[in-house]
C-alpha positions in Angstrom: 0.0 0.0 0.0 1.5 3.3 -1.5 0.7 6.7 -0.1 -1.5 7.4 -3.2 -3.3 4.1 -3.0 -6.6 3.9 -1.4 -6.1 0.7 1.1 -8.4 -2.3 0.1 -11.2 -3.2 2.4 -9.1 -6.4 3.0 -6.0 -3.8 4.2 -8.4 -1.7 6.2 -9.4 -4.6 8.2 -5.9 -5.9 8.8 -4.8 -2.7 9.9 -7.6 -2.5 12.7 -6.5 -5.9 13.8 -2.9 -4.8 13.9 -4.0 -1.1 16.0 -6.7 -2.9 18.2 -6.4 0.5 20.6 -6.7 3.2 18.5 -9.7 5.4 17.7 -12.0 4.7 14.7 -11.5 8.8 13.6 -7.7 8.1 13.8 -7.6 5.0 12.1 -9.2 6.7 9.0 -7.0 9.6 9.2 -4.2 7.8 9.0 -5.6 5.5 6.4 -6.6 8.7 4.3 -10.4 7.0 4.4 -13.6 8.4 5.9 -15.1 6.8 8.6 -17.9 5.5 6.8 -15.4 3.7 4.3 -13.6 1.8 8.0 -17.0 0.7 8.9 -17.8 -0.4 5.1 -14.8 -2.8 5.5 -16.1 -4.9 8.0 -19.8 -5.2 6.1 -20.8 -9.0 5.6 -18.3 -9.3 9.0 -19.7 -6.8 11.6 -21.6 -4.5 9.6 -24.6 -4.4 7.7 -25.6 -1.5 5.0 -28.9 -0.1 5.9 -31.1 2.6 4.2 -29.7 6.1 5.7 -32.6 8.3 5.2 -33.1 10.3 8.5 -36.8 11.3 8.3 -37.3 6.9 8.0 -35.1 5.9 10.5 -36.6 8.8 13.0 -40.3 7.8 12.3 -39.3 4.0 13.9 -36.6 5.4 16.3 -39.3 5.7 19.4 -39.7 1.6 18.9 -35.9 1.1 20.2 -36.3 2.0 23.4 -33.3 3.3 26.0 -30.7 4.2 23.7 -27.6 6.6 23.9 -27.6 9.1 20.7 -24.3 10.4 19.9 -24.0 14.0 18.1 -20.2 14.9 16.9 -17.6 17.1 15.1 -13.9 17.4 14.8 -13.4 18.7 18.4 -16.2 17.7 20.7 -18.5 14.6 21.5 -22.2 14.7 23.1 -23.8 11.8 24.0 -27.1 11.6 25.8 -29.1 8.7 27.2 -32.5 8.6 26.6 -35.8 7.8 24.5 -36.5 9.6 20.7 -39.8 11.3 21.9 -42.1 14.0 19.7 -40.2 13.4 16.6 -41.7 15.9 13.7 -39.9 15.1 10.5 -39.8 17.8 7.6 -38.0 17.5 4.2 -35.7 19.8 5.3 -35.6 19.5 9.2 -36.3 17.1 11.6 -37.1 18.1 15.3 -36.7 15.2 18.6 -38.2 17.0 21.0 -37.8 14.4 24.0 -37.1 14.7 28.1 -33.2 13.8 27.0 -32.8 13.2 23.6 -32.9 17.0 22.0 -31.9 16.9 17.8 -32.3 19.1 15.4 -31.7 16.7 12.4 -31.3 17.9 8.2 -32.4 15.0 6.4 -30.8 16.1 2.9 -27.6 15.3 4.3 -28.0 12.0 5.6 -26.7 9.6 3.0 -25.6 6.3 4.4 -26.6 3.8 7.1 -24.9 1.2 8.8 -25.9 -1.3 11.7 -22.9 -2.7 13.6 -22.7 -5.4 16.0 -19.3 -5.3 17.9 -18.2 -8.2 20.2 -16.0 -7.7 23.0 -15.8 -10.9 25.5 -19.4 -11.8 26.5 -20.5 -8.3 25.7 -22.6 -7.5 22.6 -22.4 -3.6 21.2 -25.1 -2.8 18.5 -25.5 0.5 16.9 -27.1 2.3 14.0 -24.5 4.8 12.3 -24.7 7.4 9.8 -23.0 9.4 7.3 -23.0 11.9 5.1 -22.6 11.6 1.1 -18.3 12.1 2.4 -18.2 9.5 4.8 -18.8 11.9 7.5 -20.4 10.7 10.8 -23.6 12.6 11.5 -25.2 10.7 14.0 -25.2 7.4 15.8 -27.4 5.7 17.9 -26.2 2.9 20.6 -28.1 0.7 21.8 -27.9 -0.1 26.0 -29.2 -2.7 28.1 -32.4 -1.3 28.2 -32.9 -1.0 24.6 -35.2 -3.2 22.4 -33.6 -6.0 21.0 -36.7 -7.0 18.6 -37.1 -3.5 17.3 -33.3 -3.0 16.7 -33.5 -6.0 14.6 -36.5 -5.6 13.1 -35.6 -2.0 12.0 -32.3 -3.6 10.0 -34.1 -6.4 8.5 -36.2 -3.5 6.9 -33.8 -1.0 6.4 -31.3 -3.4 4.8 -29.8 -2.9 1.7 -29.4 -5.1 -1.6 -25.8 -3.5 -1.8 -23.8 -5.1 0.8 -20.4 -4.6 -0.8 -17.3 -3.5 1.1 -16.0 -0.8 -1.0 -16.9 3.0 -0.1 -16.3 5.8 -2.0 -16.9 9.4 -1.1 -18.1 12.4 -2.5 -16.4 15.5 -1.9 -18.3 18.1 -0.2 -17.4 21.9 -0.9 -17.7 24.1 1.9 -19.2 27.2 0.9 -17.9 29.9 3.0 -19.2 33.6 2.9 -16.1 35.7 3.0 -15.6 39.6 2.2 -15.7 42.5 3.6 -18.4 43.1 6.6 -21.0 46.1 6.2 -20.7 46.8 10.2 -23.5 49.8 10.2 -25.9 46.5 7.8 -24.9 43.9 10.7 -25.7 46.2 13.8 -29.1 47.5 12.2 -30.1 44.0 11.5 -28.8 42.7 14.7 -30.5 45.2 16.2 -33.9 44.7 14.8 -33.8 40.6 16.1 -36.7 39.7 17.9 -35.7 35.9 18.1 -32.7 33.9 18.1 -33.7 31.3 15.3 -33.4 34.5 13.1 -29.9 35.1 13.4 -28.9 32.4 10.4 -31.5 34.4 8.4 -29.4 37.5 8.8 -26.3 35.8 8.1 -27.3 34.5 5.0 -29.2 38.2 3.8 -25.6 39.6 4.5 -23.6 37.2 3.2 -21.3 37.0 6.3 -19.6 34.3 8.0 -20.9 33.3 11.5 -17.4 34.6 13.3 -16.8 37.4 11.1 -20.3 38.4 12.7 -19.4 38.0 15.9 -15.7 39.7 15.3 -17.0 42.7 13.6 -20.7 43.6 15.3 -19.3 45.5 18.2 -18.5 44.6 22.1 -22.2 45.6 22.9 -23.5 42.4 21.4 -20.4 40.4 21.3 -17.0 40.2 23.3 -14.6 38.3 23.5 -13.3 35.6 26.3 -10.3 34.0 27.0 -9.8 30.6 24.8 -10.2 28.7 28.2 -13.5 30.0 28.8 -15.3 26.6 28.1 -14.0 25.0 30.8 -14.3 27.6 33.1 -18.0 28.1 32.4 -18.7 24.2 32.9 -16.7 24.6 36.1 -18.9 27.1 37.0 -22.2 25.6 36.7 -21.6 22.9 38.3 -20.3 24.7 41.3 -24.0 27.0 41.4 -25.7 23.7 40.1 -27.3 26.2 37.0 -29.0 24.5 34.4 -27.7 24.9 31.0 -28.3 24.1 27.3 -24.6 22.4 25.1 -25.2 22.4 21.7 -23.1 20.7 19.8 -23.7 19.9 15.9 -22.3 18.9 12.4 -23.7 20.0 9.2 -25.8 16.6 9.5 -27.3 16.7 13.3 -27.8 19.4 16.4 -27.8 17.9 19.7 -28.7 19.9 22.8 -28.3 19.1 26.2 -30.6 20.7 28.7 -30.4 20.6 32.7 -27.6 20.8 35.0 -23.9 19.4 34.7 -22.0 17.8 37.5 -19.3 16.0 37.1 -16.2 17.8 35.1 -13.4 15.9 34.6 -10.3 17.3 32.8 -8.0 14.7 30.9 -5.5 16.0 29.1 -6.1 18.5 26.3 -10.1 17.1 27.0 -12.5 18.6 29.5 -15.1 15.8 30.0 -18.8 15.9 31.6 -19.5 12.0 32.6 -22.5 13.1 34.2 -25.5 9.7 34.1 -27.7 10.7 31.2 -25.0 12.8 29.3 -21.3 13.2 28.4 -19.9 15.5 26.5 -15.9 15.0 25.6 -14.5 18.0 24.6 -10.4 19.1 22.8 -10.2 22.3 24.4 -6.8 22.3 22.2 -8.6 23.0 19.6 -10.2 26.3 20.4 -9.1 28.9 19.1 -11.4 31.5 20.1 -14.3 31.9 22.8 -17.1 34.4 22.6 -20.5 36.1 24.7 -22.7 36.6 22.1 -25.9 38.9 23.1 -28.8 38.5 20.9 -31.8 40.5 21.0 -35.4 38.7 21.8 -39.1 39.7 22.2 -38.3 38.4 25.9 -35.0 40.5 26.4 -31.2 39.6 25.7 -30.6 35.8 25.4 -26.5 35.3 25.6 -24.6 32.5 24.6 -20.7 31.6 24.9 -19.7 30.1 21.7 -16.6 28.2 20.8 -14.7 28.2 17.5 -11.8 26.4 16.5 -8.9 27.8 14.0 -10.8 27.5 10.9 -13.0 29.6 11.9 -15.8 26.5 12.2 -18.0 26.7 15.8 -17.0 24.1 17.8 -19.7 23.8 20.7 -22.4 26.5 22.1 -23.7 27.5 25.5 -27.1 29.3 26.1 -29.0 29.3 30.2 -31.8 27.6 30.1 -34.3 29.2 29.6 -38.5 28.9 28.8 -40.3 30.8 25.7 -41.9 33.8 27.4 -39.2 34.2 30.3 -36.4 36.4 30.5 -32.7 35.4 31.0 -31.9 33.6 34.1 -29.5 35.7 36.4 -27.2 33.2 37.5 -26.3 32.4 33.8 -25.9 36.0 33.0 -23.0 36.4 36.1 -21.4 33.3 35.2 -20.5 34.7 31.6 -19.7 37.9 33.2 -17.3 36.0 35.2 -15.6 34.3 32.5 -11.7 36.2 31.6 -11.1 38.1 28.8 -8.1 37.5 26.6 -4.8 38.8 27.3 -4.9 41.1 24.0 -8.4 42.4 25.1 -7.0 43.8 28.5 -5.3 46.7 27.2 
């Protein structure tokens, strides 16, 4: 196997054996193969292909049970335990609405499916995994000890595929970012003139402006910045005044929020982990490269988030208080964000 030659299913496989340790993401990386291609190796072996349409998958989802749903990008991992409840699906959006399980799901970009049984010992991991049209994960579902066995199955003897070969081959994605110069006196007015959050991706896209070139240019009344370690310190501070919070962390494929308290923070390393019983969140604080309070106007008053971004300029994870339609923002959110450092540069 060459550096420009794309390793066989056969090769893929072998090298897993050989790296039994190593993490799935870092396997393919260093194979130069998505995800979606390592788990297409072992199909006919641990894997089977399944139909990967979101809006199908989420109209049988409820059947499974207990389950742990697992949202992730390049720098952070949420996983929460619980049951898909008031699922709405829409051909271009997707709401879960449940106690734990919180997506926002965008069914154009689910593309493939996969249900993988895993043995380890006497223990028995099933899952249902998907991708996007690269290979991309955008959302997996695990099942636990509570889940339903006879659903799980029955949901992969219906969703399974007549194409159950091995090979995987990706199609590129373009990203399509807005870049240029910002119209500051544009961004302010229409800032300004927000009377819900859900419309700030509308403004974006009327102005043509990346999400942190927003931020950046809009001014310190609606957005300042915080030191890159501000994540960690926020989490720290919740769980010391036991405030309830909403993580949102998302791909292009799948948003999934975590709402309530958080307890248990456990740095590792470059990670800053939540093990907390319905939810963990796993999180490379290495890889932010910028933090920000971002003040948006409402019909109810300001709602403020802290939002992460890593050196591409891509959002990495998202913080709001939580908070009920109709009520203003709680105070003991507000003074932990006021708390949080500013960056060295920003003192001055």
């Amino acid at each position: 196997m060459t550096d420009t030659t794309r390793p066989t299913p056969a090769e893929i496989r072998a090298f897993r054996a050989e790296n039994p340790k190593m993490r799935e993401r870092d396997i393919a990386a260093q194979l130069g193969i998505s995800e979606a291609a390592l788990v297409a190796a072992e199909v006919g072996l641990t894997a089977i292909r399944i139909d990967g349409s979101a809006n199908r998958f989420l109209e049988r989802a409820e059947t499974l049970g207990e389950i742990m749903a697992l949202t992730r990008n390049e720098s952070v991992v949420h996983e929460k335990i619980g049951v898909f409840e008031k699922v709405t699906t829409g051909k271009h959006a997707s709401i879960v609405l449940g106690e734990n399980i919180d997506l926002r799901i965008f069914p154009g970009t689910w593309a493939h499916g996969f249900a993988v049984t895993k043995t380890d010992g006497e223990q028995v991991r099933r899952s249902l995994q998907f991708f996007d049209k690269a290979g991309d994960a955008v959302h997996k579902v695990h099942l636990r000890p509570a889940s339903s066995l006879e659903a799980y199955e029955a949901i992969v003897a219906d969703f399974r595929l007549e194409d159950q070969s091995q090979e995987f081959v990706e199609v590129v994605l373009e990203k399509t970012v807005e870049t240029g110069p910002v119209d500051v006196d544009a961004l302010r007015e229409n800032w300004s003139a927000m009377t819900d959050t859900h419309q700030f991706f509308g403004m974006l896209r009327k102005l043509k402006i990346a999400r942190q070139d927003a931020v950046r240019s809009v001014g310190e009344d609606f957005a300042r910045q915080v030191r890159a370690d501000a994540v960690s310190e926020l989490l720290r501070a919740s769980a010391e005044r036991d405030a309830e919070i909403m993580c949102f962390v998302g791909n292009h494929g799948t948003i999934q929020i975590h709402t309530g308290p958080v307890k248990n923070i456990q740095p590792m390393g470059p990670w800053i982990n939540v093990m907390d019983p319905t939810f963990h969140m796993h999180l490379r604080t290495d890889h932010i490269a910028e933090c920000w309070v971002v003040r948006k106007p409402t019909s109810d008053g300001h709602v403020t988030s802290l939002e992460a971004y890593d050196a591409s300029g891509e959002m990495i994870i998202q913080f709001f208080g939580k908070r009920k339609e109709g009520m203003s923002e709680r105070a003991d959110w507000r003074e932990i964000l006021d708390g949080l450092p500013r960056p060295d540069s920003a003192a001055a």
